[in-house]
C-alpha positions as CSV (number, residue, x, y, z in Angstrom):
1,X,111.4,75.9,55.7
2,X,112.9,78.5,53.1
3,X,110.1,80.3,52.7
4,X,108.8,80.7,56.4
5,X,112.1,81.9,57.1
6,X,112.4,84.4,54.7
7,X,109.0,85.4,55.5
8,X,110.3,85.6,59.1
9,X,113.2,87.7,58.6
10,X,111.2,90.3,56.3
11,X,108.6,90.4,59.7
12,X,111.7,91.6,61.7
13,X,113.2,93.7,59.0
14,X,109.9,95.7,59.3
15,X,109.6,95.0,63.0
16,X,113.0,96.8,63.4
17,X,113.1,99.6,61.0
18,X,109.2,100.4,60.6
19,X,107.3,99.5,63.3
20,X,107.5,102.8,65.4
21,X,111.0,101.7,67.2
22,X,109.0,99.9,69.4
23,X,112.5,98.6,71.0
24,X,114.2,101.3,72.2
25,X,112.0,101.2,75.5
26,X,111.6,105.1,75.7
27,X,110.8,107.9,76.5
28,X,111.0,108.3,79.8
29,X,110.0,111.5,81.6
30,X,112.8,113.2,83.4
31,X,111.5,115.1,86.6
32,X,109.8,118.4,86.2
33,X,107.8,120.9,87.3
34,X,104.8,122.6,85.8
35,X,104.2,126.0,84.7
36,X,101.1,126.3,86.6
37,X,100.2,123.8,89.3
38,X,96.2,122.7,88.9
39,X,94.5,121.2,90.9
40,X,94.5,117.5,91.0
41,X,92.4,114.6,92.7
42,X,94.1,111.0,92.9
43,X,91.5,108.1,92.4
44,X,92.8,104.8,94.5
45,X,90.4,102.1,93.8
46,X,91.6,99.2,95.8
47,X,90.2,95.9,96.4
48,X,91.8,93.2,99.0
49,X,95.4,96.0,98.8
50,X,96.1,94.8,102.2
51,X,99.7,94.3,101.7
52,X,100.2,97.6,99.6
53,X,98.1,100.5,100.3
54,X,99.7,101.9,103.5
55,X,102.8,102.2,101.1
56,X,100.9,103.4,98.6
57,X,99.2,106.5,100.3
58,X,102.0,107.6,102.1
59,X,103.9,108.2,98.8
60,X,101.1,109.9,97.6
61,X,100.6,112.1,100.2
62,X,104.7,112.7,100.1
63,X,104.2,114.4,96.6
64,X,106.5,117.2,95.8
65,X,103.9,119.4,94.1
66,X,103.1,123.1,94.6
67,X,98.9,122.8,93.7
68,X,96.7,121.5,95.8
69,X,96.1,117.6,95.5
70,X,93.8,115.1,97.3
71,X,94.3,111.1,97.6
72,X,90.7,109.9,96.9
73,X,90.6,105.9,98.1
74,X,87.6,104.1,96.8
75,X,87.7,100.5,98.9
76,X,86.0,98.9,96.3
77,X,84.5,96.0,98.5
78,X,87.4,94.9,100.4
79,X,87.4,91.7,102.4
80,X,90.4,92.6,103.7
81,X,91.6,95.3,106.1
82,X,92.5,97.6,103.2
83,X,90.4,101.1,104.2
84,X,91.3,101.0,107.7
85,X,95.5,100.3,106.6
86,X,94.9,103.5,104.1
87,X,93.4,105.1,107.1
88,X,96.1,104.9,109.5
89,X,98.7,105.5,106.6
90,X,97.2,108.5,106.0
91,X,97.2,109.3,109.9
92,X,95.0,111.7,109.9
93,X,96.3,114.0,106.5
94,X,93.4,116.1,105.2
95,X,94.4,115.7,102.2
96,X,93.2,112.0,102.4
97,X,89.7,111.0,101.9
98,X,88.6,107.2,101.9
99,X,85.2,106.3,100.3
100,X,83.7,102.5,100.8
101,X,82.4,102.1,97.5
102,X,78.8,101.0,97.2
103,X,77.7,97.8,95.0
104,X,78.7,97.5,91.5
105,X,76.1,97.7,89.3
106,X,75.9,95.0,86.4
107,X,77.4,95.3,83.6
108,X,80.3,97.1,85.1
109,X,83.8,96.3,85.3
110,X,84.7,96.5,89.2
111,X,87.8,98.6,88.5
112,X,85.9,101.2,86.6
113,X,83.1,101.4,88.8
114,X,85.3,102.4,91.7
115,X,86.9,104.9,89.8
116,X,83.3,106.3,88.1
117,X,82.5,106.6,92.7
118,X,86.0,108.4,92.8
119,X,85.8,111.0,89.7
120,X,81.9,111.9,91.0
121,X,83.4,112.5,94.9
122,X,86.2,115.2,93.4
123,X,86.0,118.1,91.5
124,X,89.6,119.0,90.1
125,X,90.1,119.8,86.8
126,X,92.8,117.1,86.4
127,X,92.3,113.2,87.6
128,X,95.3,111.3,88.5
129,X,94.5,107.7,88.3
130,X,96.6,104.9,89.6
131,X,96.8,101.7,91.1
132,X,96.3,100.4,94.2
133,X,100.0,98.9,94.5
134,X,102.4,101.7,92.7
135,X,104.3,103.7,95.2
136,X,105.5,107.1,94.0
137,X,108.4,108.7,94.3
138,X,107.8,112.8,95.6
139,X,108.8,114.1,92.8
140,X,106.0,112.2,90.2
141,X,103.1,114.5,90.8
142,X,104.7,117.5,89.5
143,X,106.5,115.7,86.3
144,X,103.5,114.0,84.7
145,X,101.7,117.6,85.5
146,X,104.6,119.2,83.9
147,X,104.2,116.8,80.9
148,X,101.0,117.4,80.4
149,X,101.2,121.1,80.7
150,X,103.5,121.1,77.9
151,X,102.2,121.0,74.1
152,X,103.5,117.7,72.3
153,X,104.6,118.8,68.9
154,X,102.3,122.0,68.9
155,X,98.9,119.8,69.8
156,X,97.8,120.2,73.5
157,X,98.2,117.1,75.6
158,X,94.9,115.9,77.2
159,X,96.4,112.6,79.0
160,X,99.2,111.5,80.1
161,X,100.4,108.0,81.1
162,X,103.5,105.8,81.7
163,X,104.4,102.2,82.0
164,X,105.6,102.4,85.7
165,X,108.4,99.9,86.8
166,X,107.2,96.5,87.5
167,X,108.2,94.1,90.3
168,X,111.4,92.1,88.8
169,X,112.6,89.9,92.1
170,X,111.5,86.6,91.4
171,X,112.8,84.3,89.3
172,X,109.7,83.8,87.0
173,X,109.7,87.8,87.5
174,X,113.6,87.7,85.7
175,X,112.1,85.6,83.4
176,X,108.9,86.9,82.1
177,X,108.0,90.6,83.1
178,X,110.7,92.6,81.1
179,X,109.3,90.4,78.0
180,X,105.5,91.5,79.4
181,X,106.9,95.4,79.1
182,X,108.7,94.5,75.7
183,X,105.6,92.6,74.2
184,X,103.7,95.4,75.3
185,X,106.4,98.3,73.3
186,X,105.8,96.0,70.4
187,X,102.1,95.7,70.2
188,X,101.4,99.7,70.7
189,X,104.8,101.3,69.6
190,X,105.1,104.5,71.9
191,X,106.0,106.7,69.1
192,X,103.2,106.3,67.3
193,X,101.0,106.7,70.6
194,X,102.6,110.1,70.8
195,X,102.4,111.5,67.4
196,X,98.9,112.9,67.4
197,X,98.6,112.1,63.2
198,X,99.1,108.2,64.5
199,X,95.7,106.8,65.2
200,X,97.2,104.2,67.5
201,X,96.2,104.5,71.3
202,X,97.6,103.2,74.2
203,X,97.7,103.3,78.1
204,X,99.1,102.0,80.9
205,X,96.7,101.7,83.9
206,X,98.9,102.3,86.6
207,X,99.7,105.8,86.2
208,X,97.1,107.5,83.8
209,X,97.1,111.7,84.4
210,X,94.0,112.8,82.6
211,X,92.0,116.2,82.3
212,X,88.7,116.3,83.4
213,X,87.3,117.8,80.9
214,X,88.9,115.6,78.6
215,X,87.0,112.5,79.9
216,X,83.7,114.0,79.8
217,X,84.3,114.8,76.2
218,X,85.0,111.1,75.4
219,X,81.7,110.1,77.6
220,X,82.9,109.3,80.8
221,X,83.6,106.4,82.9
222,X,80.4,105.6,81.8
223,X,80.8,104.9,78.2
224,X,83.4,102.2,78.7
225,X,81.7,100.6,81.6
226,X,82.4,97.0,80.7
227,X,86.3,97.3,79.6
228,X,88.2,94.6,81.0
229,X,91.4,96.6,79.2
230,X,90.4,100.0,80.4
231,X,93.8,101.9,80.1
232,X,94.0,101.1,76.2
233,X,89.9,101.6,75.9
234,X,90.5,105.4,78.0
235,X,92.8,106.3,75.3
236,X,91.5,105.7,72.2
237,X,88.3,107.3,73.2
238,X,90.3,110.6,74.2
239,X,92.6,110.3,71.4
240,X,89.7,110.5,69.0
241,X,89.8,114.3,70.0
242,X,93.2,114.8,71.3
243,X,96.7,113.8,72.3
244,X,97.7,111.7,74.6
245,X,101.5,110.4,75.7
246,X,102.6,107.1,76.6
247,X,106.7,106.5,78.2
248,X,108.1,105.0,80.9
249,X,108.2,106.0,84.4
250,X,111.4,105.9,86.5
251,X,109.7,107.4,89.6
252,X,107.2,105.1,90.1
253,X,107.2,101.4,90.4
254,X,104.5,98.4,91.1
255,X,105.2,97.0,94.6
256,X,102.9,93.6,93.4
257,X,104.4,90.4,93.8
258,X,104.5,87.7,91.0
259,X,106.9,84.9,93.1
260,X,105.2,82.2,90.9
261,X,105.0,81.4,87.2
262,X,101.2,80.6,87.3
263,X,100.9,83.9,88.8
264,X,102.1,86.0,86.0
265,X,101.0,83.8,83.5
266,X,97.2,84.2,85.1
267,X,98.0,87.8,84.7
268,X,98.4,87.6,81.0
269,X,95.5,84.6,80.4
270,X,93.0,87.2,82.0
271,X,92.7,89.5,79.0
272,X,94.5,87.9,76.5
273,X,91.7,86.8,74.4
274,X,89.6,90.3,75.0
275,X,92.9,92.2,73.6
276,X,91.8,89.4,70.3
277,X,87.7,90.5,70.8
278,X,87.1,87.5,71.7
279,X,87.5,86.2,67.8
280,X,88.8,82.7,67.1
281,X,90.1,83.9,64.0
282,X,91.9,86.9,65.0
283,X,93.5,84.1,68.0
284,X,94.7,81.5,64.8
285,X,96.3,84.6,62.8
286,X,97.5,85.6,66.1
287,X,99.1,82.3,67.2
288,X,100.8,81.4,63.6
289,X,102.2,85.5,63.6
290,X,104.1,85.0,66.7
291,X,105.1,81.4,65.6
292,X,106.5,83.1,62.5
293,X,108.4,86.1,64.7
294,X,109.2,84.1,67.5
295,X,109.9,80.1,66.6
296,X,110.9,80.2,62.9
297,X,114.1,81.8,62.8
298,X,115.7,79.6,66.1
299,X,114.5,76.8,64.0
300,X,115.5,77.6,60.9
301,X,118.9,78.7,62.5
302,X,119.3,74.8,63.9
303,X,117.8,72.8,61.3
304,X,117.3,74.7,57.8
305,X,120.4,75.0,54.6
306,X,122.1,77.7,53.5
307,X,119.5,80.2,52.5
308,X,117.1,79.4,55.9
309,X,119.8,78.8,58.3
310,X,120.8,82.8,56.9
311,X,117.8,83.9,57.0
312,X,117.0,82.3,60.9
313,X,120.4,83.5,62.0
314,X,119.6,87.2,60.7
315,X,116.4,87.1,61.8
316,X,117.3,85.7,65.8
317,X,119.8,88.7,65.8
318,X,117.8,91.2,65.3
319,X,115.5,89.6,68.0
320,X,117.5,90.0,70.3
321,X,119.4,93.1,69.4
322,X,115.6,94.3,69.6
323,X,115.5,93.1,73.4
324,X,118.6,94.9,75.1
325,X,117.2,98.3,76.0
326,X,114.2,96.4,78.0
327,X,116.7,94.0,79.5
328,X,118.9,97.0,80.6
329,X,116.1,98.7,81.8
330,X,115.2,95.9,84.1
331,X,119.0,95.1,85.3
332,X,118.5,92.1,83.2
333,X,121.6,90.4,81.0
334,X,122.0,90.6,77.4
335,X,121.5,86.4,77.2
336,X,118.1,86.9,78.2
337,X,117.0,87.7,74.2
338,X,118.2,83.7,73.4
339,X,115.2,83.1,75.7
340,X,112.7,85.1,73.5
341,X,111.5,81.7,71.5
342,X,110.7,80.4,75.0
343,X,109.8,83.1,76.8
344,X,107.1,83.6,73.9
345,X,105.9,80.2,73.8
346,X,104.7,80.7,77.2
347,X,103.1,83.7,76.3
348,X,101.1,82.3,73.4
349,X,100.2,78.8,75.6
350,X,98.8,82.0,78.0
351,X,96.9,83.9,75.1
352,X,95.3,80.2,74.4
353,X,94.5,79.4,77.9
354,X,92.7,82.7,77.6
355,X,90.4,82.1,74.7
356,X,89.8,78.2,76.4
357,X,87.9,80.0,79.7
358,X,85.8,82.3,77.3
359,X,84.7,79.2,75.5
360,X,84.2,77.6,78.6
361,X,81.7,80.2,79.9
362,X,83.7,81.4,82.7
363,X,85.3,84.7,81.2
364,X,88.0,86.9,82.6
365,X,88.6,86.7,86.6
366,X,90.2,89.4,89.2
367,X,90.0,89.9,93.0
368,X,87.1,87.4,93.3
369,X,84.9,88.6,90.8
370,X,84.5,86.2,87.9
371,X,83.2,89.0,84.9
372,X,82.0,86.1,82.8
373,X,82.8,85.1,78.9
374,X,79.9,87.6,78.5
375,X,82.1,90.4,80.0
């Protein structure tokens, strides 16, 4: 018990000081406006957004910005009443064009495929892409422009993209999405997305602001066609030859529902195991590094002498010191981070459920469309 939790408060030492200051839960862009307004063309792809998308398009078509824009819907299939909701949201804006996406080929993932039909329809010089249930507030437009107009640290930004705010109402919501953001910080630190010299890469789907001519140069759409975890894949293909910024967003925020515990933790079992490439291996080191981080130091707190019971206590507080700018972020209170042990054993039973389909033979699943272990 000594030595796993002295191995356990060395992890957090490093965690804390040297692992990009993954905890601070920042930046956060502050609203702008750009220098020069481009042109930009916002790529929609919804499927089944019923509930959503007539929020969704009217704060897009509300945005703030002095270039000209368009809101480029790609019903990607729906067997809901999605394109005609978007249609009378939009009520008639010319701004607004809906496209009912054609058949996805094989191979693709549906996501990408709808936005591959969207980037070919426009022909702006900067893509905005973002989800089918993130409503905007007027002034978002302009500020990730403004962002990406501005040179980061002398090197010319070539995407931009934010965590937006995620739904936090239910109680499993309390419980588990503030940890999702947090576990999220902690697997790509943002200040090392950011510093150009860094090779990590990260994205958040939701709100991704790239230049076209940027996402040519890393292939297109095209060259990541089967990426189940397309934000991150998009960025480490443009940050092979360029820079790209990742923060949070306080003007925009996901309007999707997770009332149920299943429902989030399907959320996280649908890629967990492709985030691991699908390696057993990579799952076991995976599985025993967040038993080390996460269940160690409570346990060496409560049942280990002296030397363990130190190191577990040191090692808990700095847990959960780690955890109080995502909890105040999300409204949440400072107890939450003596719920991090369970919170990640929930996680991990998730990331395991995940590898279980793939074995199985039935892959990641979303909107109806089961991809496949072969995915």
């Amino acid at each position: 018990m000594t030595l796993l939790a002295l191995l356990a408060l060395l992890a957090w030492i490093y965690l804390y000081l040297l692992h990009g200051q993954f905890w601070q839960s920042g930046p956060e862009l502050a609203p702008a406006r750009p220098a020069t307004a481009v042109p930009v063309d916002i790529i929609v792809p919804a499927r089944d957004e019923a509930e959503t998308i007539g929020a969704v398009v009217q704060s897009l078509l509300a945005q703030d910005y002095a270039g000209p824009f368009r809101v480029i819907l790609v019903d990607d299939g729906s067997t809901d009443r999605t394109g005609d909701i978007a249609i009378r949201a939009a009520n008639g804006d010319p701004r607004f064009a809906l496209l009912r996406g054609g058949e996805k080929p094989a191979g693709w993932s549906g996501k990408l495929w709808a936005l591959e039909q969207g980037v070919a329809h426009g022909a702006a010089p900067v893509l905005l892409f973002t989800d089918a249930d993130i409503v905007h507030d007027p002034r978002h437009l302009a500020t990730l422009a403004a962002r990406l107009v501005t040179p980061e640290r002398g090197a010319r930004l070539d995407m931009v993209s934010e965590m937006v705010r995620l739904n936090c109402e239910s109680a499993a919501e309390r419980a588990l999405v503030p940890a999702f953001v947090y576990f999220f910080q902690m697997l790509y630190p943002f200040a090392r997305v950011n510093d150009p010299l860094d090779g990590t890469a990260a994205a958040a789907g939701g709100t991704v602001l790239i230049r076209r001519e940027a996402l040519e140069r890393a292939g297109g759409l095209a060259a990541m066609h089967g990426a189940l975890i397309d934000d991150v894949t998009l960025a480490g293909r443009v940050k092979r030859g360029g820079a790209v910024f990742l923060g949070h967003s306080g003007l925009a925020r996901s309007i999707r529902p997770y009332p149920r515990l299943a429902d989030i933790r399907a959320m996280i079992s649908r890629t967990a195991f492709t985030q691991l490439h699908y390696s057993g291996l990579l799952l076991a080191l995976t599985l025993a590094g967040l038993a080390v981080v996460w269940l160690v130091p409570p346990l060496a707190l409560v049942f280990g002498h002296e030397v363990a019971a130190l190191c577990g206590l040191i090692a808990s507080l700095l847990a959960v010191l780690s955890y109080q700018p995502t909890l105040r972020r999300y409204g949440r209170g400072w107890y939450w981070g003596l719920a991090l042990p369970l919170i990640a054993l929930v996680y991990m039973e998730a990331t395991l459920a995940s590898a279980l389909r793939y074995w199985r033979g039935t892959g990641a699943a979303w909107k109806s469309r089961d991809y496949g272990a072969d995915a």
